[in-house]
C-alpha positions as CSV (number, residue, x, y, z in Angstrom):
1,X,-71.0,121.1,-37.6
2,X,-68.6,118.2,-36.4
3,X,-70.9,115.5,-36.7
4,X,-71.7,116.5,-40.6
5,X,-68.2,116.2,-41.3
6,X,-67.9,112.7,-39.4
7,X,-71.4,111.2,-41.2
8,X,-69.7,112.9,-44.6
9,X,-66.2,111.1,-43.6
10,X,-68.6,107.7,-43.0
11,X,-70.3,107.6,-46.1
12,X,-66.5,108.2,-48.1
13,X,-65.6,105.2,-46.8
14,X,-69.0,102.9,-47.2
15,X,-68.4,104.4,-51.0
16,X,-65.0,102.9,-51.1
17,X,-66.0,99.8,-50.0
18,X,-68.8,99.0,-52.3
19,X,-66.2,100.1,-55.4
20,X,-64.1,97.5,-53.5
21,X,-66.7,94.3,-53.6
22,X,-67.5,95.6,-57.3
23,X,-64.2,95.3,-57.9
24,X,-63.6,91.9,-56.3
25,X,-66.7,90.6,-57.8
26,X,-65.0,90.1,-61.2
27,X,-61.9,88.1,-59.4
28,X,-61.1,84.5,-59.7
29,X,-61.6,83.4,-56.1
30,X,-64.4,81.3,-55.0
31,X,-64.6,79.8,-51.0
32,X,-66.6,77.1,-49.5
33,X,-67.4,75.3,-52.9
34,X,-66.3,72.1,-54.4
35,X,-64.7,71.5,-57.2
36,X,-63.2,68.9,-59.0
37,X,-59.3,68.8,-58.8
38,X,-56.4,67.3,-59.8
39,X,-53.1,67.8,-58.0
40,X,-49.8,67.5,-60.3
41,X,-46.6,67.3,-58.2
42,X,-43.2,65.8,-58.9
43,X,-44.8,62.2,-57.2
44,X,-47.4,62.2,-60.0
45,X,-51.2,62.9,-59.8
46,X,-53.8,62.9,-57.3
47,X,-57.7,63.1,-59.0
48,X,-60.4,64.3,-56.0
49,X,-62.6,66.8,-55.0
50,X,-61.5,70.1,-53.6
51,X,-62.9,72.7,-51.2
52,X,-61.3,75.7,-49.7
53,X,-59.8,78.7,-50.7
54,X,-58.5,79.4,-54.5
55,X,-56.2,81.8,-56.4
56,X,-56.6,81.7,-60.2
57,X,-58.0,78.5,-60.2
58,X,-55.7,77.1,-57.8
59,X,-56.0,76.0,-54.3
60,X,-54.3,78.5,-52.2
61,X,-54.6,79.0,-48.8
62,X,-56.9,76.8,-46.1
63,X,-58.6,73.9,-47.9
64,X,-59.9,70.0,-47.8
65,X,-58.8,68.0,-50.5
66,X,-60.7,64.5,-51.1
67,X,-58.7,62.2,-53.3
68,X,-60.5,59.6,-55.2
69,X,-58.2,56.9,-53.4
70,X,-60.0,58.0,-50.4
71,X,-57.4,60.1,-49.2
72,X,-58.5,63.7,-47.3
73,X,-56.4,66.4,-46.7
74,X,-57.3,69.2,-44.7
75,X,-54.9,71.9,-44.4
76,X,-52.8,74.7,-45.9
77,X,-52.5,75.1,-49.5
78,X,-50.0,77.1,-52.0
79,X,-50.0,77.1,-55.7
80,X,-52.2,73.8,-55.9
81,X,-49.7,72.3,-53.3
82,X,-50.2,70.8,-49.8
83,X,-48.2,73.5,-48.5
84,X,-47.9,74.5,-44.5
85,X,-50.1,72.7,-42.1
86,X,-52.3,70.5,-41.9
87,X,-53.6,66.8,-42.0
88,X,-53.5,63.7,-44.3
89,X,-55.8,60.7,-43.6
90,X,-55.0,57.8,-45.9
91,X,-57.6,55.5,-47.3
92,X,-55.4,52.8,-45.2
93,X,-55.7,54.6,-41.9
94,X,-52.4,56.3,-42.1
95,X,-53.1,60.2,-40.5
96,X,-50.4,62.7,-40.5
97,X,-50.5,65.6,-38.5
98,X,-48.0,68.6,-39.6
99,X,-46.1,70.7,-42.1
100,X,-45.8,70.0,-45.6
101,X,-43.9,71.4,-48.4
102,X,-44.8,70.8,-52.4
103,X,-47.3,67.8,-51.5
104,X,-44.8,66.1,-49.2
105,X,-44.5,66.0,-45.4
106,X,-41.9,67.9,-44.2
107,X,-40.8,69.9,-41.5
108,X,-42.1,69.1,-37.8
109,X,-45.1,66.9,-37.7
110,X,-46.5,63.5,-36.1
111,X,-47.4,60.7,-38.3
112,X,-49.7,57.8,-36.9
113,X,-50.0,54.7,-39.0
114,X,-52.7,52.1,-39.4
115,X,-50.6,49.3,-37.2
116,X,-51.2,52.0,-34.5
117,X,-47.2,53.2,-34.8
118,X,-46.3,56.8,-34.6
119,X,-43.4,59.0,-35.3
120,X,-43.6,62.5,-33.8
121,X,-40.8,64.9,-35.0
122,X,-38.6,66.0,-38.3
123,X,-40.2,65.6,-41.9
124,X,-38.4,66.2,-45.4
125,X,-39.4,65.5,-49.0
126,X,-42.2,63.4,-47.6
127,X,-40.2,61.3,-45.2
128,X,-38.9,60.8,-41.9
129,X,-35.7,62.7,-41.6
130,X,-34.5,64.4,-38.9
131,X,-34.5,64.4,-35.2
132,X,-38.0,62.7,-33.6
133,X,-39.7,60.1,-31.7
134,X,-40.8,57.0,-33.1
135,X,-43.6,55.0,-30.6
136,X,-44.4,51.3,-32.2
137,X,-47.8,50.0,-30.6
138,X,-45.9,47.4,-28.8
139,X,-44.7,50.1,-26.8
140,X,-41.3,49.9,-28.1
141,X,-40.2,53.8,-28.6
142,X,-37.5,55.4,-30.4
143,X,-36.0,58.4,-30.0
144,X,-33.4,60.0,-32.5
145,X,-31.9,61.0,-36.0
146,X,-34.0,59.2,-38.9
147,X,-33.0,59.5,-42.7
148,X,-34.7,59.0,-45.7
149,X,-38.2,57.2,-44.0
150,X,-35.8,54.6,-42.3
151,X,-36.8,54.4,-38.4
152,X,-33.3,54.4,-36.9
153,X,-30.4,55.1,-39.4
154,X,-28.4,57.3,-37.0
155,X,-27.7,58.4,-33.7
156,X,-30.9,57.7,-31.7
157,X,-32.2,55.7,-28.5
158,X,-34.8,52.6,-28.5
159,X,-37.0,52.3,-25.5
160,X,-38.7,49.0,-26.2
161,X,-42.1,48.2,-24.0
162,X,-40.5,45.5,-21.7
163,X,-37.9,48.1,-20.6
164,X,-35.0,47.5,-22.9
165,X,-32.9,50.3,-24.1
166,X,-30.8,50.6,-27.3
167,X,-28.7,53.7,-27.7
168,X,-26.6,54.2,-30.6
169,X,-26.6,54.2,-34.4
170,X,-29.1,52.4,-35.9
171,X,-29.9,50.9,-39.8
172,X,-33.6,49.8,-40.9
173,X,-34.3,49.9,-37.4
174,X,-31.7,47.9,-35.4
175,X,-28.4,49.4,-34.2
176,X,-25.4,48.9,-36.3
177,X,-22.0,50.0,-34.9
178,X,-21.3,51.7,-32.0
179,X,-24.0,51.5,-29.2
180,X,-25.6,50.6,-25.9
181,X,-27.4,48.2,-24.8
182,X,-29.0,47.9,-21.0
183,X,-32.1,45.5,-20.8
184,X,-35.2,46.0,-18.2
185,X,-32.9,43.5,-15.7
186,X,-29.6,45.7,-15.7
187,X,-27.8,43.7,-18.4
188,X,-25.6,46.3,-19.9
189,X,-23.8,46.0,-23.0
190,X,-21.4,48.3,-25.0
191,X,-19.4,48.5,-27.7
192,X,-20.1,47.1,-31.5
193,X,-23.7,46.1,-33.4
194,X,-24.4,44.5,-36.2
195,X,-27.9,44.3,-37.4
196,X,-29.2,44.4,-33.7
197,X,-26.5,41.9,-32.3
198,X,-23.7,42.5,-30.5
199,X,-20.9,41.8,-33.0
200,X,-17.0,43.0,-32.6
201,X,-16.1,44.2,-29.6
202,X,-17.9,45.7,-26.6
203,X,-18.2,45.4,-22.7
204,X,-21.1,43.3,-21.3
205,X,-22.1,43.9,-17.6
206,X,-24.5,41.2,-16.5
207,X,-27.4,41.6,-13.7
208,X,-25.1,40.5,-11.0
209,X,-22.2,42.4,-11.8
210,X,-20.1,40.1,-14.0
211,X,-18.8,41.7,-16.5
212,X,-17.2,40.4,-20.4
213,X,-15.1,42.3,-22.5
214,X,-13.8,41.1,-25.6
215,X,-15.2,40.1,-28.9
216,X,-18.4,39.1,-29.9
217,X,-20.1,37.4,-32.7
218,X,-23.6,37.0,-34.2
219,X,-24.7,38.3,-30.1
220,X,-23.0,35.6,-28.3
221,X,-19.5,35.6,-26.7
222,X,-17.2,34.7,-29.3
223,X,-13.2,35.4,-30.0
224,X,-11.2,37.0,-27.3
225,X,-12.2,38.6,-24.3
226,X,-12.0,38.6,-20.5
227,X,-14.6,37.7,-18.1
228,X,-14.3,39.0,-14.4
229,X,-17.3,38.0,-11.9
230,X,-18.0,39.6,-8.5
231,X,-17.1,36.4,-6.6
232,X,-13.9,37.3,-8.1
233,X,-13.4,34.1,-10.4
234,X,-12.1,35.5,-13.7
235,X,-11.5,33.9,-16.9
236,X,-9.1,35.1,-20.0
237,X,-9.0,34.1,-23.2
238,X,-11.2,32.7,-26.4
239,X,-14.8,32.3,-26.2
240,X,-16.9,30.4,-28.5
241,X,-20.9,30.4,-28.1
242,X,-21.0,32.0,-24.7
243,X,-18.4,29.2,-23.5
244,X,-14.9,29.4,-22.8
245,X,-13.4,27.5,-25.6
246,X,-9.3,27.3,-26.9
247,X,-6.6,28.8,-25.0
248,X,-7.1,30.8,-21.8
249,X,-6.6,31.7,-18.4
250,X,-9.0,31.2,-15.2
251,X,-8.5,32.7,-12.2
252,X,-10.8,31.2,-9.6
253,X,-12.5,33.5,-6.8
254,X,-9.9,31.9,-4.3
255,X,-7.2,33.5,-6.5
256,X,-5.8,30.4,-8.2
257,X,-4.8,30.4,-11.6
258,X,-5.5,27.9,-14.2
259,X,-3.6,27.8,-17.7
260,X,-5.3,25.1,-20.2
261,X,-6.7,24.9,-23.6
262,X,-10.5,25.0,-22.7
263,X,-13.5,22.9,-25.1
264,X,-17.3,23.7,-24.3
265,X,-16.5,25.6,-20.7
266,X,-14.7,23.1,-19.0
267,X,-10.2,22.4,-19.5
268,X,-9.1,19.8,-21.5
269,X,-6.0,17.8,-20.8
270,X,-3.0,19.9,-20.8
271,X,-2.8,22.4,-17.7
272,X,-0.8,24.9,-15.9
273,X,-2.2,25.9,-12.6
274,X,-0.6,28.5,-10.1
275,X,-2.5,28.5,-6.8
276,X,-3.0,31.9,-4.4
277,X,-0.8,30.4,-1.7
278,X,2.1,29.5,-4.0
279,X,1.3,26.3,-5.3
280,X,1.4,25.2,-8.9
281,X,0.6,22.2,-11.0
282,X,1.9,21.5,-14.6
283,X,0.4,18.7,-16.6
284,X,-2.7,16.8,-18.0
285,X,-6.2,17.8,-15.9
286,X,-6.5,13.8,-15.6
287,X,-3.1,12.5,-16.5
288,X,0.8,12.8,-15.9
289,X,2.0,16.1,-14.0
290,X,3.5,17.8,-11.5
291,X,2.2,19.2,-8.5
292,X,3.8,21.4,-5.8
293,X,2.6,23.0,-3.0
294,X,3.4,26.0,-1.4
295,X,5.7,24.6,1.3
296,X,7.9,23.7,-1.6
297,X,6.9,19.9,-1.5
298,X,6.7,18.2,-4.9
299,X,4.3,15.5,-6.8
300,X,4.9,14.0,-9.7
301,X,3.0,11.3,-11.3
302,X,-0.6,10.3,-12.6
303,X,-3.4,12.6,-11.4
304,X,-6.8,11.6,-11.3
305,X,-9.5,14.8,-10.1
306,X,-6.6,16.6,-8.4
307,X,-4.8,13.8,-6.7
308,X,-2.4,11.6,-7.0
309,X,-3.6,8.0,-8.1
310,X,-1.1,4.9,-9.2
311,X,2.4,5.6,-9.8
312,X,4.1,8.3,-8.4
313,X,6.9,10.1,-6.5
314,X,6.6,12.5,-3.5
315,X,10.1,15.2,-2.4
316,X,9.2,17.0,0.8
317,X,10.6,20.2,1.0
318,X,12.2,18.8,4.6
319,X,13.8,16.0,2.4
320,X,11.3,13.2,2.7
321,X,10.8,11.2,-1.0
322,X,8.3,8.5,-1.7
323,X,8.3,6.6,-4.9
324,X,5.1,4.5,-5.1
325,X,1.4,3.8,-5.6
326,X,-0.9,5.9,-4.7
327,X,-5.0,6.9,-4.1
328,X,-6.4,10.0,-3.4
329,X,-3.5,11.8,-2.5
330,X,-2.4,9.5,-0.1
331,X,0.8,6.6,0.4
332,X,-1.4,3.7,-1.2
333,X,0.0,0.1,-1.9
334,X,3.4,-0.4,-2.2
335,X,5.7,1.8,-1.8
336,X,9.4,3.1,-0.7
337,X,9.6,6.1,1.8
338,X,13.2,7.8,2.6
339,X,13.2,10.1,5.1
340,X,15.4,13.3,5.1
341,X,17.4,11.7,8.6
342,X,18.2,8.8,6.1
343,X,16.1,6.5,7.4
344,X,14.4,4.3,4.6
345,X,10.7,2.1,4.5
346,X,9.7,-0.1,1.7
347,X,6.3,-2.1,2.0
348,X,3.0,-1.9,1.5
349,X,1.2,1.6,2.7
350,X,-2.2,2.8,3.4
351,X,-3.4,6.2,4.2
352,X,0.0,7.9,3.9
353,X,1.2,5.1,6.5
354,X,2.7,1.9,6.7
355,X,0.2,-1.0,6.9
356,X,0.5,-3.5,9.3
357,X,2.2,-6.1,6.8
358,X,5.7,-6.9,6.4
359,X,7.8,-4.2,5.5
360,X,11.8,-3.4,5.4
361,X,13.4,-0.4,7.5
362,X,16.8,0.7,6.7
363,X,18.0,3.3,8.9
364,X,20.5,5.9,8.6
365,X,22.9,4.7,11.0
366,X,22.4,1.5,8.9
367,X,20.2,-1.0,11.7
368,X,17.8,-2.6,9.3
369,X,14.6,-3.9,10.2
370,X,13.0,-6.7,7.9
371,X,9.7,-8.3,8.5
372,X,6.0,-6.9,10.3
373,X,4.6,-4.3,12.2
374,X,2.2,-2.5,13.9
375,X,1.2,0.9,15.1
376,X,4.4,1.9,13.8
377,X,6.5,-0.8,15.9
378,X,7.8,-4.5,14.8
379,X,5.0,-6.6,15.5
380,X,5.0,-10.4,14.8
381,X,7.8,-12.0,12.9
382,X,10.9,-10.3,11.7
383,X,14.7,-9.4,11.4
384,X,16.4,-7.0,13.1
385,X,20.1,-6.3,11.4
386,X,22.2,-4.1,13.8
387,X,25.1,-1.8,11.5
388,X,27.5,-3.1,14.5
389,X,27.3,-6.5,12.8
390,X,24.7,-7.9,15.8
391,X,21.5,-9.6,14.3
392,X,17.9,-10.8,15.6
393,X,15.3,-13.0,14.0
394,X,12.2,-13.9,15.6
395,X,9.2,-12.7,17.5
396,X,8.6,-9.1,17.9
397,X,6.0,-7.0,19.8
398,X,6.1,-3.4,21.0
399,X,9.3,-2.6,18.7
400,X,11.3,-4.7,21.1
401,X,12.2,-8.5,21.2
402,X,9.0,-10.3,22.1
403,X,9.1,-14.3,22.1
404,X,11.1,-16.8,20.4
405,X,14.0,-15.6,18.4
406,X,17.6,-16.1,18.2
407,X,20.2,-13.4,18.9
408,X,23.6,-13.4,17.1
409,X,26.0,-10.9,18.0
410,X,28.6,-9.3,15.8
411,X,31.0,-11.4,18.0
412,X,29.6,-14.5,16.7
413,X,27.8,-15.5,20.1
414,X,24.5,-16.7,19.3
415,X,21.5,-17.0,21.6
416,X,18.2,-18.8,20.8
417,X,15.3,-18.9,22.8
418,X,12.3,-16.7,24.1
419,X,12.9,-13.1,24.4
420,X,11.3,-10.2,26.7
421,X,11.3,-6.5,26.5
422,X,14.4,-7.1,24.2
423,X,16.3,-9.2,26.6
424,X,16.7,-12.5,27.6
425,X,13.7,-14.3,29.6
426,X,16.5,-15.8,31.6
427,X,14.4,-18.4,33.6
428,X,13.3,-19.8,30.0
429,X,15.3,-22.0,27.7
430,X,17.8,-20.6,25.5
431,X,20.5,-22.0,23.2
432,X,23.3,-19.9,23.6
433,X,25.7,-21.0,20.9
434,X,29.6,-18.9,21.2
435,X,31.7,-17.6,18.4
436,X,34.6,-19.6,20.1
437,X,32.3,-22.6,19.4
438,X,31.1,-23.2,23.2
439,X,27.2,-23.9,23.1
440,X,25.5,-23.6,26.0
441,X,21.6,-24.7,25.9
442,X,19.5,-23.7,29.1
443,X,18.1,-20.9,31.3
444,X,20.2,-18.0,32.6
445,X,19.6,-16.2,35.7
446,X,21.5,-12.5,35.7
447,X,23.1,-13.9,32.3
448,X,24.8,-16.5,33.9
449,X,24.0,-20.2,33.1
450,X,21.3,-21.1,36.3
451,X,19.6,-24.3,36.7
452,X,19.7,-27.3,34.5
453,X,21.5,-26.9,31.0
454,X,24.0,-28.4,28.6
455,X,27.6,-26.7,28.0
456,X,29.6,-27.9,25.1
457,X,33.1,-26.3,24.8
458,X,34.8,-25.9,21.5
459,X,37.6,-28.3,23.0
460,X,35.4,-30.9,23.4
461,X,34.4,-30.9,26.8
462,X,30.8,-31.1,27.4
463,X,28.9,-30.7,30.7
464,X,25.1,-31.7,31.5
465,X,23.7,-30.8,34.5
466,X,22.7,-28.2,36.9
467,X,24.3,-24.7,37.3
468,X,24.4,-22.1,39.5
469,X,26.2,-18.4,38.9
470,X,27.7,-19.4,35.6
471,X,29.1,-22.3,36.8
472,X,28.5,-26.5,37.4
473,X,26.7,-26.5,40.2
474,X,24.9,-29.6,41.6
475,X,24.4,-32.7,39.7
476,X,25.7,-33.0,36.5
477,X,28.0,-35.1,34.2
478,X,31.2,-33.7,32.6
479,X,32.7,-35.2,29.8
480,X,36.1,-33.8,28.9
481,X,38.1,-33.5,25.4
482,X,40.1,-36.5,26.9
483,X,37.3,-38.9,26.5
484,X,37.1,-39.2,30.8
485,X,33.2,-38.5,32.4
486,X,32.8,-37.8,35.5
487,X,29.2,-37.7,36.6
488,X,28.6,-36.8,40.2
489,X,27.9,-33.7,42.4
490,X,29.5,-30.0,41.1
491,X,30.5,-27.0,43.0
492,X,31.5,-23.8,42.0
493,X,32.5,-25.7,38.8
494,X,34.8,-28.4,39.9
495,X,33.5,-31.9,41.5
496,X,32.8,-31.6,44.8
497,X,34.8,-33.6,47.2
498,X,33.4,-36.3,49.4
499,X,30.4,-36.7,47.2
500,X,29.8,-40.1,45.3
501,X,31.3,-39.8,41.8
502,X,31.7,-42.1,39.0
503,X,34.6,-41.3,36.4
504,X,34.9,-43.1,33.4
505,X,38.3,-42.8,31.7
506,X,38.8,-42.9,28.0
507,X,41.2,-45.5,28.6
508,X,38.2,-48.1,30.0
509,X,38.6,-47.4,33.5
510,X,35.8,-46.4,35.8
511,X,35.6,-45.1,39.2
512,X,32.8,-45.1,41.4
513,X,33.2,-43.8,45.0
514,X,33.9,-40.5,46.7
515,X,36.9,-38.1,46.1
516,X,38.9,-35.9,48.5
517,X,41.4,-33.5,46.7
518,X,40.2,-34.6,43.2
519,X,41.5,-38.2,44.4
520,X,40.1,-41.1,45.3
521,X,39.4,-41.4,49.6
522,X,37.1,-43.4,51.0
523,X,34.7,-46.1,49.7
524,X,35.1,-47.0,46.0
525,X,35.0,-49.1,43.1
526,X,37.5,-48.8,40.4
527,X,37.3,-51.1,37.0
528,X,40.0,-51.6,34.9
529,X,40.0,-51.7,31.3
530,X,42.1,-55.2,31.4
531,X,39.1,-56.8,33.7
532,X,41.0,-56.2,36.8
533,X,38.6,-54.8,39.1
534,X,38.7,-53.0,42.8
535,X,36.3,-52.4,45.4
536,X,37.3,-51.0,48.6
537,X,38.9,-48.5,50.6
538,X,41.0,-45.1,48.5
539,X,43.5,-42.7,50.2
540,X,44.8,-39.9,47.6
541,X,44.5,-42.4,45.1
542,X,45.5,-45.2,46.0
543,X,44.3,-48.8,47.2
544,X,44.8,-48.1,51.0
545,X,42.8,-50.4,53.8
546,X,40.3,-52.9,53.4
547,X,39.3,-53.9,49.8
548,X,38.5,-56.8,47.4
549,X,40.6,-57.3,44.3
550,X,39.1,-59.1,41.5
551,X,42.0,-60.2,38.9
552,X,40.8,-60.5,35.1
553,X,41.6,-64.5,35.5
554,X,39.4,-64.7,37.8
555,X,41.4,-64.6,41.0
556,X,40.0,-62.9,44.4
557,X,42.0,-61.4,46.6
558,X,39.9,-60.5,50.0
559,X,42.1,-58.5,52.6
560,X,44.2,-55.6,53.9
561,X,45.6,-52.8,51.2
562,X,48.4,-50.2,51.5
563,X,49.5,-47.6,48.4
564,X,48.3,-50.3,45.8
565,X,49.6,-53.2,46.9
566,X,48.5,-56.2,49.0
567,X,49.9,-55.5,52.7
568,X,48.6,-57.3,55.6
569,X,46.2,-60.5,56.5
570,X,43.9,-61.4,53.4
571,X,42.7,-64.6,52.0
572,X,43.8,-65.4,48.4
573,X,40.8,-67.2,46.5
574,X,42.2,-68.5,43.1
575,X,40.2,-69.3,40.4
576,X,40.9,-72.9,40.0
577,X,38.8,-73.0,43.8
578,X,42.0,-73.0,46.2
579,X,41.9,-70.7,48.9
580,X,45.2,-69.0,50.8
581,X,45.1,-67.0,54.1
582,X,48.1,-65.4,55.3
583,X,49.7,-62.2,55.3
584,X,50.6,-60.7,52.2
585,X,53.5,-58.2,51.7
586,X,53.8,-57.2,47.8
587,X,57.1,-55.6,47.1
């Protein structure tokens, strides 16, 4: 009884469902046929052929659509629309995979073009808007907001092929404004696009860690900025085509500072440098400036690469000034050094010292030295100026007296002659020449007059011969102020008795015999000025035993003498030939 009502139940329905497809059978909806269609939309119209599923003569549903430009879409339809999902091959090659909405793409879907590009991601009234991925076929990919079919308007991120990345806003494809920029070799960049370039201002991080920020221009460094590398060398200032250019401030990795007006990367004239360890220059790069170091010492004058070269001036912090020539860095050519102790050099200098050339020395206590040297000591000719007034010209050698030279002493003495060690070579010949006007010319032993020499006294008295301890000594002639000469043998000074001596008086009269006392004793001659003439025996003085008188008439008189006078036997011998013997008594 069950199964009849479940085979009566059956055949209810089967009834139903043949009214159904009677029913259906006079409805407007074909599938799997093609048709001619033409789509109308809001772009225009699209002629082709159509096959898929219809409502009232209208593609609705799943369907293919063939345009007669060679277009296909296969997809989702609504009202005659492409509407939903599906696929559009263009004639060109262009295929587009995803959502559409009243013929257009839009919504999510992935667009592949004929250059082999593709854009996977947000769709609206048939163009790229949204958020989604844009892959060119060089590789290059981008990933971000697009607008209005433009690849790139907003915020997004370009991954080019060669490992490049641009992050940031972008316009017709290249960034514009704000962004980053960090290449396949860690070259970073941010801060301020224009049309793809770096342009305003940004932050640039090279590969090996320098880094630039400041302002940029058409992609290159340009305007003001600041450049710091990892050696620590920095640089502050304007920039024009990557180069430092106009005013700025470089700070080398040493930690000296440089302040110059820069052209083309390098400093032009004018500059102010402040070293690490204190020192400073002011002035032209090759040119006048000043220079001091950091012990406080100061140069002025004309630089040339760094040092001083021609003309300049030198103040030690110790005191020391030079005002001169110079050549790299150094005392070069002439030149005048004072020293802090007051001690002056003038002459010509080579390697920051004195050559060995003439030169003057002025010292503090006010000796002055004028003439050559070497090693630092007078060498060869010069003058030696003593502030007590005492004075030496001549040889030098070792800084002492060396050679011929004359000495004058601030007394007025004056020696001449060859000097050693600074003193007298005693045993040599000197000229010693007295402010009292004594001259003495010949060798000195313990600086008394030794051996044979010449003394002329201011008086007048002049004495040639030898010397011993100062004093006439041995052979020698004495001439006084008087006009009388003796010449005979000296001791201690004074003529030594009973020694032959001839004295010639300034009168005419001339002795020649031996004195005793400083008179005539003994043997002698004596020849008056009148012609008279005596040869004979002396005591203190006088005519005293036996003698020969020779009268200016011509008279002889040939006998005994006592005190002067005739005094005994003699013999008489006149000149008219007579001859008288007897015994003469003069009264």
């Amino acid at each position: 009884m069950k199964n009849r009502r479940n085979i009566k139940l059956l055949s209810k329905i089967f009834l139903i469902l043949a009214i159904l497809l009677l029913v259906c059978s006079g409805c407007d909806t074909n599938k799997q046929e093609i048709y001619k269609y033409e789509i109308i939309s809001e772009q225009g119209s699209t002629k082709g052929e159509y096959s898929g599923d219809w409502i009232n003569g209208i593609p609705h549903g799943k369907g293919t659509f063939y345009a007669e430009n060679g277009d296909e879409y296969l997809g989702e339809f609504k009202e005659g629309q492409f509407m939903g999902h599906g696929v559009l091959r263009s004639a060109q090659g262009e295929k587009y995979v995803g959502e559409f909405k009243d013929g257009r793409y839009d919504g999510i879907g992935t667009i592949t073009y004929s250059n082999g590009d593709q854009y996977q991601g947000v769709f609206a009234v048939g163009k790229i808007n949204g958020q989604g991925e844009y892959t060119q076929v060089n590789g290059d990919v981008y990933t971000g907001i697009f607008q209005n079919g433009e690849k790139c308007t907003l915020e997004g991120t370009l991954l080019r092929a060669n490992g490049d990345i641009f992050e940031g806003n972008f316009k017709y494809g290249l960034l514009n404004g704000a962004g980053k920029y960090i290449s396949a070799s860690e070259v970073r960049y941010e801060g301020d696009f224009v049309n793809g370039r770096f342009e305003g201002n940004g932050v640039l991080t090279m590969a090996n860690g320098d880094k630039y920020e400041g302002e940029f221009s058409e992609g290159v460094l340009n305007g003001r900025g600041k450049y710091i590398g990892v050696n620590g060398q920095s640089y502050e200032g304007d920039f024009l085509n990557n180069q430092f250019e106009g005013d700025g401030l470089l700070k080398d990795e040493n930690g000296n500072i440089f302040i110059a007006e820069f052209s083309n990367g390098l400093m032009n004239t004018t500059i102010t440098f402040q070293g690490a360890q204190g020192d400073s220059y002011v002035g032209e790069k090759n040119g006048y400036g000043v220079y001091s170091n950091a012990k406080g010492d100061k140069f002025e004058g004309y630089f040339e690469n760094g040092f001083l070269k021609g003309e300049g001036t030198v103040s030690r912090i110790n005191g020391d000034k030079y005002a001169g020539q110079f050549a790299n860095g150094y005392y070069e050519g002439y030149g005048v050094l004072d020293l802090a102790n007051g001690d002056r050099y003038e002459g010509e200098f080579h390697n920051g010292n004195l050559l060995n050339e003439y030169c003057v020395i002025t010292y503090a206590n006010g000796d002055k030295y004028d003439g050559t040297i070497k090693a630092g000591y007078y060498d060869g000719e010069g003058i030696m100026q003593y502030a007590n007034g005492d004075r030496y010209e001549g040889q030098f050698s070792n800084g002492r007296f060396n050679g011929n030279g004359i000495l004058t002493l601030a007394s007025g003495d004056r020696y001449e002659g060859v000097f050693y060690n600074g003193e007298f070579r005693e045993m040599e010949y000197f000229t010693i020449t007295y402010e009292n006007g004594n001259k003495y010319e010949g060798s000195l032993d313990n600086g008394l007059y030794y051996g044979q020499g010449v003394l002329t006294l201011a008086t007048g008295e002049k004495y040639e011969g030898y010397f011993k301890d100062g004093k006439y000594n041995g052979n020698g002639v004495l001439s006084l102020a008087s006009g009388d000469m003796y010449e005979g043998v000296f001791l201690a000074g004074e003529v030594k008795n009973n020694e032959y001596t001839v004295i010639t008086y300034n009168n005419g009269n001339k002795y020649e015999g031996y004195l005793v006392n400083d008179v005539y004793n003994g043997e002698g001659i004596l020849s008056l000025s009148n012609g008279d003439k005596y040869e004979g025996e002396f005591k203190d003085g006088k005519y005293h035993g036996d003698g020969t008188f020779y009268y200016a008439n011509g008279d002889v008189y040939v006998g005994e003498f006592r005190d002067n006078k005739l005094w005994g036997w003699g013999e008489m011998i006149y000149a008219d030939g007579k001859r008288e013997v007897k015994e003469f008594y003069d009264k």
